[in-house]
C-alpha positions in Angstrom: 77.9 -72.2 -5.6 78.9 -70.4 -2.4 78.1 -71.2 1.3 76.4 -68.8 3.0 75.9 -68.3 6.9 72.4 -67.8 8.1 71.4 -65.5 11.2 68.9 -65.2 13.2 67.2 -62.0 11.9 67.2 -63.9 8.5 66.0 -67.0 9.4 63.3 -66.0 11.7 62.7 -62.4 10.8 59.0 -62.2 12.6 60.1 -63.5 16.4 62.0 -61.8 18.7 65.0 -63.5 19.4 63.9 -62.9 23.5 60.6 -64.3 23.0 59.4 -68.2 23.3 57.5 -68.9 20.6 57.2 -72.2 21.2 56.5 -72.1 24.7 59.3 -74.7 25.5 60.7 -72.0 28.3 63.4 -71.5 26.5 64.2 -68.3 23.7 64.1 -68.1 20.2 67.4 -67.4 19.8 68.3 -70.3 22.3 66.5 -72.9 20.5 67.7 -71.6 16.9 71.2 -71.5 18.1 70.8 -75.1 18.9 69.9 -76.1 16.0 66.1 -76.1 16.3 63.1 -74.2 15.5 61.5 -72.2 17.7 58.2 -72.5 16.4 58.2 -76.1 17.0 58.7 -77.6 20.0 62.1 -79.5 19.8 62.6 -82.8 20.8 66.6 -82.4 22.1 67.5 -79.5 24.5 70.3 -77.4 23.4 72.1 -78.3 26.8 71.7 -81.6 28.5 73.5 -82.5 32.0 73.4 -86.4 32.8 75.4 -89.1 34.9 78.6 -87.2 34.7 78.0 -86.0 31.0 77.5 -83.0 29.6 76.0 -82.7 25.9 75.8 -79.2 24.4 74.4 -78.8 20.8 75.5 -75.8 18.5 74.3 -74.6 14.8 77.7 -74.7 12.5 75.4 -72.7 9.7 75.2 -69.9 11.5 77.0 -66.2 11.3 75.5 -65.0 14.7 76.5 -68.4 17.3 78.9 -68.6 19.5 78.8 -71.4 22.2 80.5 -71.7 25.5 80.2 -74.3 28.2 81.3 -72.0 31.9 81.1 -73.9 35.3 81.0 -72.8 38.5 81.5 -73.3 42.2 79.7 -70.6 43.7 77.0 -69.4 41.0 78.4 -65.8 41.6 81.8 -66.4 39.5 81.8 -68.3 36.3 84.6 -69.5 33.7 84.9 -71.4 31.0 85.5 -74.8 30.9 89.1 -76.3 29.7 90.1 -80.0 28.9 91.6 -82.2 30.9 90.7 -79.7 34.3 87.2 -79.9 33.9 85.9 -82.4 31.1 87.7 -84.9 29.3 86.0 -85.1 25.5 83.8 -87.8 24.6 82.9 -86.9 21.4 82.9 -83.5 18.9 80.6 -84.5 15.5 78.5 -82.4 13.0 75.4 -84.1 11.6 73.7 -81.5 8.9 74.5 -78.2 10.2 74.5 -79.1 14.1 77.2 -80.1 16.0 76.9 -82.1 19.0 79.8 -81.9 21.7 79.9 -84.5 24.6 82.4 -84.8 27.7 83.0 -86.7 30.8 82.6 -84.4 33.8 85.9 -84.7 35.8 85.2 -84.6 39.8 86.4 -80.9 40.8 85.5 -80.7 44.4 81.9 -81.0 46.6 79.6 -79.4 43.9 79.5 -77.8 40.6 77.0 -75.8 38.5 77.5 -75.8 34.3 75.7 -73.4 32.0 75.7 -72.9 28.2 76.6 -69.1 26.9 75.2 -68.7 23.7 75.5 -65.4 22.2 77.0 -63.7 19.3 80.4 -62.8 20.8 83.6 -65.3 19.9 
């Protein structure tokens, strides 16, 4: 027996990965590279911002994910986010082929805006 990585194309070859077939707001490929099924509406969002936490969910069965947490000051310029300068890690687990990542939010100034890149790029 040998492990093989899905992608999207294979998984969902009828939806376009830009498309919503769920009609959650979010894409296709979004909600597959989560770890759900976009043509059901999923019950945890990929990306989740809460009282000082940040939980970001990623497929680990996947050829075609890449996931990276960026923050911000501005909105105009973006980098990603390191340990110990912006988060301190609260916890990094797989469960089936997801894997949830959760970290404290450490205090960088007045404001601060966090997104999830998910694409196809390492």
């Amino acid at each position: 027996d040998f492990f093989r990585l899905k992608t999207f194309s294979t998984t969902h070859p009828a939806l376009d990965p830009d498309g919503d077939a769920n009609g959650d707001g979010e894409t296709n490929y979004y909600d597959y590279a989560g770890g759900g099924d976009p043509t059901a509406v999923i019950a945890d969002a990929p990306f989740e911002l809460e009282a000082g936490e940040l939980t970001y969910r990623v497929r680990t069965d996947a050829a075609d994910v890449n996931a990276v947490p960026q923050i911000s000051t501005d909105l105009l310029n973006w980098v990603e986010m390191e340990a110990g300068v912006h988060y301190t890690l609260v916890s990094d687990d797989v469960s089936g082929f997801v894997r949830t990542v959760v970290m404290n939010l450490l205090p960088i100034g007045n404001r601060a805006f966090y997104k999830l890149v998910v694409g196809t790029e390492g």
